[in-house]
C-alpha positions in Angstrom: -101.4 -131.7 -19.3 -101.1 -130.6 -16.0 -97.6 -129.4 -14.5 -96.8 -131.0 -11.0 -93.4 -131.0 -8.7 -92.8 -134.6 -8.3 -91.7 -136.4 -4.8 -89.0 -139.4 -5.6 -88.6 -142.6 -4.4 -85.7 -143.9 -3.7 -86.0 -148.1 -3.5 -82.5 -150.3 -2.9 -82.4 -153.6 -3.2 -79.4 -155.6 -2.1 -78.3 -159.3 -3.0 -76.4 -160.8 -0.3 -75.2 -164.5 -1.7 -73.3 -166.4 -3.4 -74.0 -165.1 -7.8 -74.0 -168.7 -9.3 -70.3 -169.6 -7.4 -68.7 -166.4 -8.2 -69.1 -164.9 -4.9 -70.0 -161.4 -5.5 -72.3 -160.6 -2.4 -73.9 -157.1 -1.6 -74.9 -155.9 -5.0 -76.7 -152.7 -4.4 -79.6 -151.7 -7.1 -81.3 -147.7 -6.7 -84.4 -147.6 -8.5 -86.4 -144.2 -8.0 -90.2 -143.5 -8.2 -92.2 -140.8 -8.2 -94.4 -140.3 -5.4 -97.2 -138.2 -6.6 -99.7 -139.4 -9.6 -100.0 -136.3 -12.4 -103.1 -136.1 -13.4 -103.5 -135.4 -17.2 -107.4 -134.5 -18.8 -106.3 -134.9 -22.4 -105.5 -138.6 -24.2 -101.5 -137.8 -25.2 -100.0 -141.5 -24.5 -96.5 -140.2 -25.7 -96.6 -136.8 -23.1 -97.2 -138.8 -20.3 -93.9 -138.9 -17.9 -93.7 -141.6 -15.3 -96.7 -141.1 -12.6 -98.8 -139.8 -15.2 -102.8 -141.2 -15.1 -105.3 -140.6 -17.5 -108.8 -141.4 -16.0 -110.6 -143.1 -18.7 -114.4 -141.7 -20.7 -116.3 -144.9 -19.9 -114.3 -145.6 -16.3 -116.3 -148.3 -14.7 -118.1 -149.3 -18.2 -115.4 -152.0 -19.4 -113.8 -155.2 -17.5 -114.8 -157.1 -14.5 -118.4 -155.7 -13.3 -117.0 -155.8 -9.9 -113.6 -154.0 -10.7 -113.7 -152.6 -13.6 -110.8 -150.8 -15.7 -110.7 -146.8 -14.5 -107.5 -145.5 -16.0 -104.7 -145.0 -17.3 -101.2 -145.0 -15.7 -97.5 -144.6 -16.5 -95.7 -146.8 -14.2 -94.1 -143.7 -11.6 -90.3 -146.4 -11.8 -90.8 -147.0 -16.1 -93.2 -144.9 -17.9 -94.8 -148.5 -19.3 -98.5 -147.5 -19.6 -101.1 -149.8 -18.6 -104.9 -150.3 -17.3 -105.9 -150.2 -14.0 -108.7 -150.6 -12.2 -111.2 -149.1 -9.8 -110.0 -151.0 -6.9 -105.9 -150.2 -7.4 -107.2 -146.4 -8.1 -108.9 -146.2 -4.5 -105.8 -148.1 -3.2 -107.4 -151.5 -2.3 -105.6 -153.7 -4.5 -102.1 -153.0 -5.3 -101.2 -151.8 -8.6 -97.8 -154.3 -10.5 -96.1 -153.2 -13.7 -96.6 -154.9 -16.5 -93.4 -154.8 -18.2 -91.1 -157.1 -18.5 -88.2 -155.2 -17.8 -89.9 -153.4 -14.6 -91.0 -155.0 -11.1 -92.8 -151.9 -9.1 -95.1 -153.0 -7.0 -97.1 -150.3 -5.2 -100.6 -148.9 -3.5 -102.1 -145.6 -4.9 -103.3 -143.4 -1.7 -105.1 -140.1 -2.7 -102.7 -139.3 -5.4 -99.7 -140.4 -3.6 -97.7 -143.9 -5.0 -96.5 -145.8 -1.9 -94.1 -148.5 -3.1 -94.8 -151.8 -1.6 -91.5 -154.3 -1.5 -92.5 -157.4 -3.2 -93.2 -160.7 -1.1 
């Protein structure tokens, strides 16, 4: 595994409204997320840290024949792992975590994560 200094994001969100009639109004949440992508050249699912992609063996061999699945990535907000493809790796398409407990939403340019604020 490669060794990088990682850039953070910092991503608040407020709620300004009523919460169900109890009226608490400017709840502020901080999420951070790394900026840069760490590229890693050896298969170690539990040594990759948030940001961490794994480009896979047969990239462009499985999947959709017009975006196929090229890697591996560790959501830079969670650490959830998950596929993505060539088009969210050449930052296209964004990339969306698939966890349930996460919500990033965000572009991959050269090996930098942009966070993208969700519609």
């Amino acid at each position: 595994m490669t060794a990088t200094t990682n850039r953070l994001y910092t991503i608040e969100t407020k709620y300004v409204g009523d919460d169900q009639g109890k009226g608490e109004q400017g709840i502020k949440t901080e999420v951070t997320m790394v900026a840069n992508l760490n590229i890693v050249t050896e298969w170690l699912p539990e040594e990759m840290s948030p940001g961490s992609i794994f480009v896979l063996e047969n990239a462009g061999e499985v999947g959709d024949q017009d975006d196929p699945y090229w890697a591996v990535l560790s959501c830079p907000e969670c650490g959830t792992l998950g596929l993505i493809t060539r088009k969210q790796m050449r930052g296209v398409m964004p990339v969306i975590c698939g966890s349930n407990c996460c919500s990033a939403q965000f572009m991959i340019q050269d090996e930098e994560v942009v966070p993208k604020k969700p519609n």
